[in-house]
N, C-alpha and C positions, 0 to 999 in steps of 0.2 A: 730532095729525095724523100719519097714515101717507105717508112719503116715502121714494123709494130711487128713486137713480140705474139711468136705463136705459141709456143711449149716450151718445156724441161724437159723432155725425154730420160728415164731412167736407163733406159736401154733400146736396141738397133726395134723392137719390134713397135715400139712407143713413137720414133717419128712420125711426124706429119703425113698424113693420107695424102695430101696433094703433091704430085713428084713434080718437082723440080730441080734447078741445078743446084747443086749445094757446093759452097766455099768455106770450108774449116777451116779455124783460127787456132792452133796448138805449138806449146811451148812450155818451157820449164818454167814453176810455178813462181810468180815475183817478176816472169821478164818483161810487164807492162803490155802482159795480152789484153785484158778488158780495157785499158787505158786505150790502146792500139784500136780497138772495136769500135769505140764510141767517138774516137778521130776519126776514122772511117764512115759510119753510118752517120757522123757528123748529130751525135744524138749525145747529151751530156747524161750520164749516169742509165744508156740502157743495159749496156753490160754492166753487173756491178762489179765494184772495184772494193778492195779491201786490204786492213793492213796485214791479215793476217793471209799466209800466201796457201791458196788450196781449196779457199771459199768454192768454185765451181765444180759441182760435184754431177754432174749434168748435163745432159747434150740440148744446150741451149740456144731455140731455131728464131732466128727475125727473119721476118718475109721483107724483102726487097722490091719497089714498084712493081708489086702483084708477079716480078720475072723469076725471083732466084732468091734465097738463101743464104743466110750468115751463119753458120755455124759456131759458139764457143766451146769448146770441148774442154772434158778437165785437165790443169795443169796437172805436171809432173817432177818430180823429183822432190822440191823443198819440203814439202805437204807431211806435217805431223799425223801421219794419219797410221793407222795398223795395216801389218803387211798383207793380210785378208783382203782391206782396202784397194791396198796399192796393188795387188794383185788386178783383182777386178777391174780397175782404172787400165791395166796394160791389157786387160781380156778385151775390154770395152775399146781400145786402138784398135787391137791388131785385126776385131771385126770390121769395123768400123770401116779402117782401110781396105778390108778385103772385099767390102760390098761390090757388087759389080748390077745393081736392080735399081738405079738412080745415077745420073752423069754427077760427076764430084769434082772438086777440084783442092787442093790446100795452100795453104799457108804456113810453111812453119817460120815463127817466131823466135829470136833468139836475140840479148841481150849481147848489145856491141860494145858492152864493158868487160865482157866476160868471156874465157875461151871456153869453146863449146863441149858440154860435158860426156860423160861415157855414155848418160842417157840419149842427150840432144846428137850423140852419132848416130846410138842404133834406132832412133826415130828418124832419121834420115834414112839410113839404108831402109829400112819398111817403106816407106814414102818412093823411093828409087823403084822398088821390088813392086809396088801394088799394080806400078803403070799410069798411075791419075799425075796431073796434069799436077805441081806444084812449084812452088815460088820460096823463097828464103826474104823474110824481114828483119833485117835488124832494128830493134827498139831500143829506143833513148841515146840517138848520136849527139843530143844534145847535151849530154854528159861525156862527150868525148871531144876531145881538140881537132879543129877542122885540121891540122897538120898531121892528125895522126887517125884521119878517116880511113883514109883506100887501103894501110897497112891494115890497121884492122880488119878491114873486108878482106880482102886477100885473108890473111890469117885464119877467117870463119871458115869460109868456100873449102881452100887445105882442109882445112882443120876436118870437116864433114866428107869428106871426099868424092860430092857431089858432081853431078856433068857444069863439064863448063858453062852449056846453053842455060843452067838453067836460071830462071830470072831473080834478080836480087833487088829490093828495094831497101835503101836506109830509111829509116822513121822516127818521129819524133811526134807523139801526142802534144805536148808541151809546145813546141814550137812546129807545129802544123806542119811537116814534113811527110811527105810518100803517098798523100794520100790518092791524089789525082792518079800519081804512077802507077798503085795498085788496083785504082779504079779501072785505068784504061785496058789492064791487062787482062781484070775480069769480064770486061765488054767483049775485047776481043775473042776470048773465050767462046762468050757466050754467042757472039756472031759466025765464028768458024763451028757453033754447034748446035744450031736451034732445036728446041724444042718441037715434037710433035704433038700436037694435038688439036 
């Protein structure tokens, strides 16, 4: 897979001149998104990863075999940051998802150790409400007992009270899990939406 960083976008007017499809990675800060990105793009250390949760403060674009977009968007919730900040962080979502001048698509991330919080709903219902095309990951089922997987997923799904259809991948950076599943699902995307030009 050919990948290389394009930008940090500060903001919606700062992305990339060349449109194409974009797939955003967003999640509450610490749920193992950049871990999650770099199992995906199959690229060690291009999202960075850090101990402290909130490093990405930035709309950060990898171009994908010349076709499409990775998106990492900043986490939310854990982030030491001033509520000015974290304001801006939910100004920069709620645009974000409202764009309709570029095909998008998301991911949101959510740790399958943890019930999903009052933020990780109302970014779901936003996500529901935009109309773009997204998917639910759960990260790091490898810190969770194969016996007590599907109950957790059940419990997520509830818990966000998300459509049924919509698609769910378990993941595991650590142990190589989802990644194929969330590939094919971005192909197919991309196939049921080609690009003009």
């Amino acid at each position: 897979m050919d990948v290389r960083f394009v930008t940090s976008a500060p903001d919606l007017a700062s992305r990339p001149e060349l449109v194409l499809p974009e797939f955003a990675f967003l999640g509450r800060s610490n749920c193992g998104k950049s871990s999650l990105i770099n199992h995906f793009l199959e690229r060690v250390g291009m999202a960075k990863t850090s101990s402290k949760p909130g490093k990405t403060r930035l709309l950060n674009y990898f171009l994908v075999e010349d076709s499409f977009y990775i998106v990492d968007l900043p986490g939310y919730g854990f982030a030491k940051v001033s509520k000015k900040h974290r304001a801006i962080w939910w100004d920069v979502f709620q645009r974000y998802l409202a764009c309709q001048d570029r095909p998008l698509a998301l991911f949101h991330l959510l740790d399958s150790r943890r019930e999903p919080s009052v933020e990780d709903i109302e970014v779901s219902s936003w996500m529901v409400r935009s109309g773009h095309p997204f998917a639910l990951a759960a990260t790091k089922i490898d810190k969770v007992s194969i016996n007590s997987r599907a109950s957790r997923y059940s419990e997520i799904i509830q818990s966000l009270g998300v459509p049924a259809s919509t698609p769910f991948f378990p993941t595991s950076a650590k142990d190589r899990m989802g990644r194929l599943e969330m590939l094919a699902w971005v192909e197919a995307l991309l196939e049921d939406n080609p690009v003009e030009g």
